[in-house]
Structure formats: structure tokens, C-alpha cells
N, C-alpha and C positions, 0 to 999 in steps of 0.2 A: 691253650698254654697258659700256665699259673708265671708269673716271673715278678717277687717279691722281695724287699731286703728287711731283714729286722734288726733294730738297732742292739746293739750289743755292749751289756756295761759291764766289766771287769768287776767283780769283786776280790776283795782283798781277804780271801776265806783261804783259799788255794792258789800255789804257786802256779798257775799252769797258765806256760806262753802259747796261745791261740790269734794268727794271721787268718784274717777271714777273707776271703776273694771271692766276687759275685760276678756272676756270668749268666746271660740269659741265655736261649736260645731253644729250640727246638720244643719239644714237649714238656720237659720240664727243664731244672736249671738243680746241678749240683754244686753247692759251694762248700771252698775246701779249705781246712787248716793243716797246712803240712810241714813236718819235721822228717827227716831221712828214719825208715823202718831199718829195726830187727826183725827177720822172721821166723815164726818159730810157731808152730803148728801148737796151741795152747788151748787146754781145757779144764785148766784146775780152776779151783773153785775160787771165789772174790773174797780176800781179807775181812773180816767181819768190820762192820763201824760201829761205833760207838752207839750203845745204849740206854744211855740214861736219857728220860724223860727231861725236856726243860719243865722247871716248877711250875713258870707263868702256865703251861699250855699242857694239862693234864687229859688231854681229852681221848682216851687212848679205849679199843673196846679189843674183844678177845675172842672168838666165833671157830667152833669145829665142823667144818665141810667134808660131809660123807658126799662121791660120787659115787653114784650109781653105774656111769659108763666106766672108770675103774676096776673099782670098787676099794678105793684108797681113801684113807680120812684124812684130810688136811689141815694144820692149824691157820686161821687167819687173822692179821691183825690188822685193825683202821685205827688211824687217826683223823681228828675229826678237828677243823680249824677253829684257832682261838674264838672266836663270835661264834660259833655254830649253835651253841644253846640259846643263843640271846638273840635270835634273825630267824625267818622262815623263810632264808633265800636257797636256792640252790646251787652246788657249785661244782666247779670240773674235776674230777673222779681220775685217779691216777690208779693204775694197776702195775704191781710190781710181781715178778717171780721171787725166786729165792727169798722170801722174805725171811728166812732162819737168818741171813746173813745183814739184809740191808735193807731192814724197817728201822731202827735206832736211826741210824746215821741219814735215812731220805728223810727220814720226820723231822730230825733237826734242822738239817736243811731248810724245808719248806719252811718252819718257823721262823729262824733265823732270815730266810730272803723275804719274811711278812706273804707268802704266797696261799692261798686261802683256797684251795685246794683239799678234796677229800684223797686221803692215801689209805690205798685196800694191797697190803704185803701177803699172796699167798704163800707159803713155805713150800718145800719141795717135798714132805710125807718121808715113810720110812724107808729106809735099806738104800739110799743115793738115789731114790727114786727118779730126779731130776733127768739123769741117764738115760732113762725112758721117755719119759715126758715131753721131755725138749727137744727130741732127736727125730726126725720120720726114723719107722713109720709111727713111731706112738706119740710123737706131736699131734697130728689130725686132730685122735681121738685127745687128748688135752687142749685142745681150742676149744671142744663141743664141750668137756668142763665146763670152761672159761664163762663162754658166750651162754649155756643153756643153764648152767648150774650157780655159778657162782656170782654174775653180773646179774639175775633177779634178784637174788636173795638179796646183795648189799645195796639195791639200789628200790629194793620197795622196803629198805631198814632205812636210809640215810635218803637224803636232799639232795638226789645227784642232778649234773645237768646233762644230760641222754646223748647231747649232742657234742662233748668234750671229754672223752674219752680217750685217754694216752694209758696205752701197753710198753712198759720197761724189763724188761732183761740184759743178762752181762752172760759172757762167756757161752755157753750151751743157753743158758735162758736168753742172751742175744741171736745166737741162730734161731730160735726158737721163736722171737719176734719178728725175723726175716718171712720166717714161713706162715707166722699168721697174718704180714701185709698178704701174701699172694691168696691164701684161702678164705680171707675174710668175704663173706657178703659183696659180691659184683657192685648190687643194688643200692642195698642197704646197707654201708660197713656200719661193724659195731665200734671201731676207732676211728679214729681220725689223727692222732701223734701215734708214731710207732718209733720208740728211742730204742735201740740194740749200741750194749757197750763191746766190744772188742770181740763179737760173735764168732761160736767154730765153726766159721762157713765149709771148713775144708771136710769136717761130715757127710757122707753122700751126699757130693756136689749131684749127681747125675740125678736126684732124687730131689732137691731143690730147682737144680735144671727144668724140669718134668713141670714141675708147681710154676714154673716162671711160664713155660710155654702156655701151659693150659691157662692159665690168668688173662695174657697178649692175644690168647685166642679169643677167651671169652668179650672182653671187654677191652678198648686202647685207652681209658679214659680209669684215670685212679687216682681220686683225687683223694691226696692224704700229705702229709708231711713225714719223715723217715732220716730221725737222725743216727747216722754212725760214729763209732769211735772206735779208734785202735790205740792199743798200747804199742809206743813204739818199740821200747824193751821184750822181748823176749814175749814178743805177742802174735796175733792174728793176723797182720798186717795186709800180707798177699792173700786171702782167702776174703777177708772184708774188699778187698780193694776189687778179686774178682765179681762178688756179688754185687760191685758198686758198678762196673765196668757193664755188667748185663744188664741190671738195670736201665742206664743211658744207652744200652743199643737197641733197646726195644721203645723208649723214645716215650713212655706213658705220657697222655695228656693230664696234667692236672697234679703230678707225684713232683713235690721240694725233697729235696735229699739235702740234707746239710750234713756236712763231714767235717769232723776233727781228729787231730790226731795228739794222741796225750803223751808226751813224755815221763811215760812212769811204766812199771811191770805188768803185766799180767791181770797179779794177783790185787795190783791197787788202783784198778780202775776204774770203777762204778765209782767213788765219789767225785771226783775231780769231771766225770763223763755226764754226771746228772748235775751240777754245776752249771757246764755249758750249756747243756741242754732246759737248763728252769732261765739261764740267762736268755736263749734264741728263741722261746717259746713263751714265757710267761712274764718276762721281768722285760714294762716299758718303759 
């Protein structure tokens, strides 16, 4: 059993009231920030955030990913932290989906909290392809993306550190990170943070069910960190809350679940949700 507290500082970027309650017990320990849900079964896409580059911290690259196990081209963009030209250190590697939506506004972020951090924003390709991607059953095969295609390339490009590895998605690309905790690597995970903002758990639950058993069978021991968030407004709420609910009854040794819950829509969740999460995870 992991049973852990991380200190937690408010920044004054975002309004958002976050009560944090820590709880040990059992295999691992979910702590929760809770505000009364809306629910409302939600998969529209995330409010785009702002784009513009800070001047100080131009370090931005721009990379076209053909899969092969698609066969879909993807755009990619990194940003690469303020010292990175000036150091031959290594550093922890954030991967994002939808990055059409929310590479401006995580980059800012990360600069703005001084977090030194490589950020790799895949986009979602053409025709809403996300739809597919994110959903079983064509999640599976977009993890094998992830893990076989995309994490070599940027990581024998950049100064990553192999063993800091956080996967981010919101909405569909939140369920979507739900499903790459259970199928990742028993062994050897290729992550270790998995943040999902306000995920459509409610998606072929019976199909994530499936991935939750098989994981409990394989292996009782999962050790990873796995922050949630729901939009209280007109969001996910009962569908994250069920995925959270399976989780703790299958008891993993070694999985922190940290939950919050955001009072805002849907559509304006990913920034106030990666906020708290670069707060509980990166910012001591």
C-alpha cells in the first residue's frame, strides 16, 4: 500500500475552490475535492485556450506523425523548457491528446508555474478522428501509436526522463486515459501520472469493465498515480465517479487516485483541471 500527501499551494491564476481530504487505507488511498454534481452524460469537445506563445520562452518545435498501425498523419507540437538549450539535463515528458485544442494554454501554464517539463501535444488528425481514437475499440490500437510510434521518436529527439512520464486527456481523450492505466505494461508501464479531465466514462462501460477485470487479474499491484476531475456543471460526474468507485473496489496495491471536482462546464475544463493537477504532482 502507497499512502502519500502532497502539499498543495493555490495559485491565484484560476478561481477554482478545491477542499482536499486524505484518507489512507487499503490498497491504495483516493482523495477528494467535492462540490454537489450536475450530471449530464458530456462529450463535447474542450474550449480551445489561448495560444500565444510567452516571448521569454520561444522553444516551441512542430513534427508530422504518420502511423503505420492507423494509417493517419498527426500533427505534433513540443515545447521544450526555458533552459533546455542551455543544460544537457533531462526532464519529465508530459503527453497530451487533443493537442489542436490545448498545447497554447498547457504551455502557458507550465511556464508561468516555472515547471520544467517537456510537453509533447498530439492532435486528434482528421474528420473528428478523436471519436475513434479515444473510444474502444480503437483506443487499444491508439495506445500502440502512443507507446510504439510516437514516445520513440520524441524521446530519441528531446532529453526526456523515461521514468516520468504523465499521459493527459479531457473529455473522450479523458476516457481514453482511463483505458491506457488498465492496458498499459503490467511490467513495465510506460507512465506513471495518468491525469483524465472530466472523462466519457459512460462509453462502453461494459468494455472498460472487461479492461478493469483483465488488468485485477493480471496483476493486484499498479503502481501509478491517476488524477480525476469533473466538471460539476453539465458534466461526467456519475460516470467518472463510477470509474472511480471500481477502481477502490478492486483495492490496487500501489494506484493514488486524486479527485477533484471543478466547478465550471464541460467545455471549460482542461485548464483549471491541469492547474490542480501540475499543483498535486509537480509544484513543491
Amino acid at each position: 500500500m502507497r499512502c502519500r500527501a502532497k502539499p498543495l499551494r493555490l495559485i491565484a491564476l484560476l478561481t477554482v475552490a478545491a477542499l482536499i481530504l486524505s484518507a489512507c487505507g487499503g490498497g491504495h488511498q483516493t482523495r477528494f475535492a467535492v462540490t454537489p454534481p450536475t450530471q449530464a452524460p458530456i462529450a463535447a469537445t474542450p474550449t480551445p485556450l489561448p495560444t500565444r506563445a510567452p516571448e521569454e520562452a520561444p522553444n516551441i518545435r512542430e513534427h508530422q506523425l504518420y502511423s503505420s498501425i492507423t494509417g493517419i498523419t498527426y500533427p505534433v507540437h513540443v515545447y521544450l523548457p526555458e533552459d533546455y538549450n542551455s543544460t544537457d539535463r533531462t526532464y519529465p515528458i508530459i503527453y497530451t491528446t487533443d493537442g489542436q485544442w490545448v498545447f497554447g494554454g498547457f504551455r502557458n501554464q507550465l511556464y508561468q508555474f516555472g515547471i520544467d517539463a517537456i510537453l509533447v501535444a498530439i492532435e486528434q488528425g482528421p474528420n473528428d478522428r478523436r471519436a475513434v481514437d479515444y473510444r474502444l475499440p480503437g483506443a487499444v490500437n491508439y495506445f500502440q501509436v502512443l507507446v510504439t510510434e510516437l514516445l520513440p521518436i520524441m524521446e530519441s529527439e528531446y532529453r526526456a526522463d523515461q521514468s516520468q512520464r504523465t499521459l493527459v486527456g479531457t473529455s473522450y481523450g479523458g476516457l481514453f486515459v482511463g483505458i491506457a492505466l488498465l492496458i498499459d505494461d503490467v511490467v513495465a508501464p510506460n507512465f506513471i501520472n495518468y491525469l483524465s479531465f472530466d472523462g466519457s466514462f459512460y462509453e462502453n462501460p461494459n468494455g472498460w469493465h472487461e479492461l478493469l477485470s483483465d488488468r485485477f487479474n493480471a496483476n493486484q499491484t499498479l503502481n501509478a498515480t491517476l488524477v480525476l476531475t469533473t466538471a460539476t456543471e453539465f458534466g461526467n460526474h456519475g460516470s467518472v465517479s463510477d470509474f472511480n468507485r471500481r477502481l477502490d473496489a478492486n483495492n490496487f496495491d500501489g494506484l493514488d487516485i486524486i479527485r477533484f471536482d471543478i466547478p465550471v462546464r464541460h467545455n471549460d475544463v482542461a485548464p483549471p483541471s491541469f492547474e490542480q493537477a501540475l499543483q498535486a504532482l509537480f509544484i513543491r
